[in-house]
Structure formats: structure tokens, C-alpha cells
Phi, psi and omega in degrees: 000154197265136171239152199225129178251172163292135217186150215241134200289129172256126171067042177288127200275351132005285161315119188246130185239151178202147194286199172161162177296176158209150186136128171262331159253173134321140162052033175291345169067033146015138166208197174267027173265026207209316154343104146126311185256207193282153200187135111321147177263145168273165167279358175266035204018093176205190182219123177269178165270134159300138179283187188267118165101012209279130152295159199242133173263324176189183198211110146358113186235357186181134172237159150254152184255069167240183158203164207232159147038043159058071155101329179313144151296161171247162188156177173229137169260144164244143201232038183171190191089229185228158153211168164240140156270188178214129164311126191293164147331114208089337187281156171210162189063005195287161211223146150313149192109323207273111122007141157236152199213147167301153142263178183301122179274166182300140181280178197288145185070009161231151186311148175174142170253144206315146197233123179257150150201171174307119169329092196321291203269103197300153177078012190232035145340327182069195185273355174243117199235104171269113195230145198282137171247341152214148191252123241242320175251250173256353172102339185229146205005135198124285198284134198270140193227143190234138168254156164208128160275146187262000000 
């Protein structure tokens, strides 16, 4: 018998992707090494990297080696679907099911894929509820992971 996993939709029609500032300042030096992590909106209307415990507004899909807005990256966020992630520094036990918040992201310009952990508190998410659907190893730090907003 065939078993059947979650696999993350490529070019979902779904998908809601939108361009964007990218940046908490200027001249943050955005690349395509940046493609893949987590992000917040700011007040310089952009999308930052999230911080360790950050609700994820979104996740990067794409940069141009243009900048916006006196200095900003250019660029697109997705702000629903599926992505894959990687579980933080710590984690353990985490389960299909388990509500997500950033870890600490790869700083702007070095590679990295988006650092996830489990909601400390269940049911305290905020309005952007990313939730694992699959699990790729073991649940724990490390471990490759697939979201969905929920």
C-alpha cells in the first residue's frame, strides 16, 4: 500500500504572495540567500526578519537586487500555504499539530532556512497560526518541518 504525505504545493493557485519592501532599515543588503525565512511587517512598511518568539507573518519567496523606498530590499512574501521549515536551537518533542513562532533567523544576507518552535503557550498565536503538518525526521531541533497556515 502507498502512504500518503503532506508535501508542500509548488505554484499553488492558492497562494497568496505579494511584493514588498524588505528591511528594518536601509541598506540591510537583502540577496537571494535570505529566499526561504521568516518575516514580520514593520512600521517602515517592509517585512523584517522575526525575531526568536515572533509570530511569522510571512516567509520570503523571492529577492531582486533592486531596493524601494530610499534604500529598502525589493522583493515577495508568502503570506499562506505550505512552507518547509527547520525546528530551533532546542527543541524537542515537537509534534504534528504544534502551533509555531519564529526562532532566531539567519541574519539578512547568510543562508538559512526559516527556524520555527512551538508555541510556549498553547492558544497564544496571535492571528497568524502556522501549524506543523509534517514532520520530515523527529521533532526535534534541527529537524525539517512542513507548515501550514491554518
Amino acid at each position: 500500500m502507498t502512504d500518503f504525505v503532506f508535501n508542500q504545493k509548488v505554484n499553488s493557485p492558492f497562494a497568496d504572495v505579494t511584493d514588498a519592501a524588505l528591511g528594518a532599515a536601509a541598506s540591510e543588503g537583502w540577496a537571494t540567500n535570505d529566499i526561504g525565512k521568516a518575516v514580520k511587517i514593520t512600521g517602515a512598511n517592509s517585512y523584517a526578519l522575526c525575531v526568536n518568539g515572533d509570530p511569522i507573518e510571512g516567509f520570503v519567496v523571492a529577492v531582486e537586487a533592486i531596493s524601494v523606498n530610499d534604500g529598502f530590499g525589493f522583493g515577495a512574501v508568502q503570506r499562506n500555504c505550505r512552507v518547509e521549515a527547520e525546528l530551533f536551537t532546542g527543541v524537542s518533542g515537537a509534534a504534528v499539530g504544534d502551533f509555531v513562532v519564529s526562532g532566531t533567523q539567519a541574519a539578512v544576507g547568510t543562508a538559512g532556512i526559516a527556524q520555527v518552535k512551538p508555541e510556549a503557550v498553547a492558544g497564544t498565536e496571535d492571528v497568524f497560526n502556522w501549524r506543523i503538518i509534517r514532520l520530515f525526521t523527529d521533532g526535534n531541533a534541527g529537524s525539517k518541518v512542513l507548515l501550514e497556515r491554518t
